[in-house]
TIDOSE-531320 format. One line per field, with one value per residue: x, y, z of N, C-alpha, C in turn; residue in three letters. Coordinates in Angstrom, 1 decimal, padded with zeros to 4 digits. Example, Ala and Ser with C-alpha at 12.3 -4.5 7.8 and 13.67 -1.06 7.14 Angstrom:
residues 2
nX <- [013.2; 012.8]
nY <- [-005.7; -002.2]
nZ <- [007.8; 007.1]
caX <- [012.3; 013.7]
caY <- [-004.5; -001.1]
caZ <- [007.8; 007.1]
cX <- [013.2; 012.9]
cY <- [-003.3; 000.0]
cZ <- [007.8; 007.9]
residu <- [ALA; SER]
***
This chain:
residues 58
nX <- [-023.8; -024.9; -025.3; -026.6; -026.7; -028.0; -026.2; -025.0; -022.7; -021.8; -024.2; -025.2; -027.0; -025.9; -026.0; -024.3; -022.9; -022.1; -020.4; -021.9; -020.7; -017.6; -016.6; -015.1; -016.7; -018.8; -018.5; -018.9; -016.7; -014.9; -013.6; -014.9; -014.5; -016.1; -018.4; -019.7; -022.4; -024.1; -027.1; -030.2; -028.7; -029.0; -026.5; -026.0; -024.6; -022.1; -021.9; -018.4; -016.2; -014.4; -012.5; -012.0; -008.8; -008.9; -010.1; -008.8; -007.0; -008.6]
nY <- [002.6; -000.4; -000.2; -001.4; -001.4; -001.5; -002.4; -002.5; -004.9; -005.7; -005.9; -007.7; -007.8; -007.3; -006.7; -004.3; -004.2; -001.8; -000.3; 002.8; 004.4; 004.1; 001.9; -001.7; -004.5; -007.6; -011.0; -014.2; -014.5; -012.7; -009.9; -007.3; -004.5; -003.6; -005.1; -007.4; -009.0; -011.4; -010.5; -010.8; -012.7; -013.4; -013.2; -011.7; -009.2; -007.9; -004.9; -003.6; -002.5; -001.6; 000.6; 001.6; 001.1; 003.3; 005.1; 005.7; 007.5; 009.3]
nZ <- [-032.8; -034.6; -037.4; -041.1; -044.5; -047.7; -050.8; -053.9; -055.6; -058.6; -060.2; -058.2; -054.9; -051.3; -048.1; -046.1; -042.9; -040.3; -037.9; -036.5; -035.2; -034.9; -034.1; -033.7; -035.2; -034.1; -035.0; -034.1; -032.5; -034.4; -035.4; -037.1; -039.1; -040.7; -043.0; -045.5; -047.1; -048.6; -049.6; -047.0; -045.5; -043.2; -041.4; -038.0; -035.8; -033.2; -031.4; -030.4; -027.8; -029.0; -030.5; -034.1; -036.2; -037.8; -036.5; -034.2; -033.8; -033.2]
caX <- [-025.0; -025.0; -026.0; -027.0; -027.4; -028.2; -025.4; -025.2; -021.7; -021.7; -025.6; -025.9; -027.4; -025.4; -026.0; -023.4; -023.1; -020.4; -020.7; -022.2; -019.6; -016.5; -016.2; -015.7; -018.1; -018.3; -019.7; -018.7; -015.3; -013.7; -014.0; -014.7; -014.6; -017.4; -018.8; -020.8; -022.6; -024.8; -028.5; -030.8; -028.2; -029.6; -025.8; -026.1; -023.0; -022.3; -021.0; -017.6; -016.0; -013.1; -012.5; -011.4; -007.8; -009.1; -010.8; -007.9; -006.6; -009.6]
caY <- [001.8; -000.5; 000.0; -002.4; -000.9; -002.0; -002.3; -003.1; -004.8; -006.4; -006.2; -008.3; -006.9; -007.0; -006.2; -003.9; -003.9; -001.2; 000.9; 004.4; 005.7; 003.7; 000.5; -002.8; -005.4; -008.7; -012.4; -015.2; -014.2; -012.2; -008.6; -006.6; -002.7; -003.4; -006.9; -007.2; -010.9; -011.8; -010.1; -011.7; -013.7; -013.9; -012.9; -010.6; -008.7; -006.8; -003.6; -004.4; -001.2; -001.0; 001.4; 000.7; 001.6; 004.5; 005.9; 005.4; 008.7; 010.6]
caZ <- [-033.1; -035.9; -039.0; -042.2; -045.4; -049.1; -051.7; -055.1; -056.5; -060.3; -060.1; -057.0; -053.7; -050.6; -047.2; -045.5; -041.5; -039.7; -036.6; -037.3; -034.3; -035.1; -033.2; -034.4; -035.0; -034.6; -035.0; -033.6; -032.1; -035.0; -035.5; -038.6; -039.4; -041.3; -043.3; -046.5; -046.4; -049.4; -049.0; -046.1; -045.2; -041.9; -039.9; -037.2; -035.3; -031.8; -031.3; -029.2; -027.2; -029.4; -031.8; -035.4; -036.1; -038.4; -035.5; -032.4; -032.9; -032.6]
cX <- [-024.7; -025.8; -025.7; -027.9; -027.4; -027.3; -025.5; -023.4; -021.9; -023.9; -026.0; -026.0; -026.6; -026.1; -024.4; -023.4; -021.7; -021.5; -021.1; -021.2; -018.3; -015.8; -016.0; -017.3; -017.5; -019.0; -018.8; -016.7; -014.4; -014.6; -013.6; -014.8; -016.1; -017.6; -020.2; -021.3; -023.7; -026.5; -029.3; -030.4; -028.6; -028.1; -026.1; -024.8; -024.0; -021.5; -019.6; -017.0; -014.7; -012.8; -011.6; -010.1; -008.1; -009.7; -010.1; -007.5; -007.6; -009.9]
cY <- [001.1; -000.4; -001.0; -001.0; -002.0; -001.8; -003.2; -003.3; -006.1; -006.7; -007.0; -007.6; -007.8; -006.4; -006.1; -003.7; -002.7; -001.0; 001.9; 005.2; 004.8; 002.7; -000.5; -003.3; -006.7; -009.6; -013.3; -015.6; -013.4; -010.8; -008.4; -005.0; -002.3; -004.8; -006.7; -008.9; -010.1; -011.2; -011.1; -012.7; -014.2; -013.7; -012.0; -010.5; -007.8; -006.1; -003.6; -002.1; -000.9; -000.3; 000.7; 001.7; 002.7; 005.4; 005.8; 007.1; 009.9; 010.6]
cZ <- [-034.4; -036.6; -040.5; -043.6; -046.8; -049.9; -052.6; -055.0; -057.8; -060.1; -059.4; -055.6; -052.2; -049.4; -046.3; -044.2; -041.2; -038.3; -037.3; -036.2; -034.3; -034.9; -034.1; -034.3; -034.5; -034.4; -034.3; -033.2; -033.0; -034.8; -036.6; -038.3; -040.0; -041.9; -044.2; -046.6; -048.1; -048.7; -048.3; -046.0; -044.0; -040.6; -039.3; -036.3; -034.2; -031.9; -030.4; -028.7; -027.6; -030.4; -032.7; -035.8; -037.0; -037.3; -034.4; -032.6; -033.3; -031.5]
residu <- [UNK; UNK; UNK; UNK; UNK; UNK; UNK; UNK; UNK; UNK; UNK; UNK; UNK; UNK; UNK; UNK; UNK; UNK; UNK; UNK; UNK; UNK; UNK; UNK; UNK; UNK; UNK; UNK; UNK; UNK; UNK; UNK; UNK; UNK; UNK; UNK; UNK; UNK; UNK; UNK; UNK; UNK; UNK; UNK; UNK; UNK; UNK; UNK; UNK; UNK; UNK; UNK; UNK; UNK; UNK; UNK; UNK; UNK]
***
């Protein structure tokens, strides 16, 4: 499932998207591991059925 959390870097807020079970993500044909965008940026991502090379050999 994905998941969006809140991060702080240099005192600006961020939103972080990943998988919470290991998959990519992705927008508009690329795939990320995860993807930090500028807070209420307004992108949104799909879960794809491929795991992320930190997670193949599990």
């Amino acid at each position: 499932m994905i998941q969006t959390e809140n991060i702080t870097i240099n005192n600006t807020d961020f939103d972080r998207t990943y998988s919470d079970c290991g998959f990519y993500i992705e927008r508009d044909g690329v795939k990320y591991s995860d993807a930090v965008d500028p807070k209420n940026s307004g992108r949104t991502y799909t879960e794809t059925d491929e795991k992320t090379e930190a997670e193949e050999g599990n």
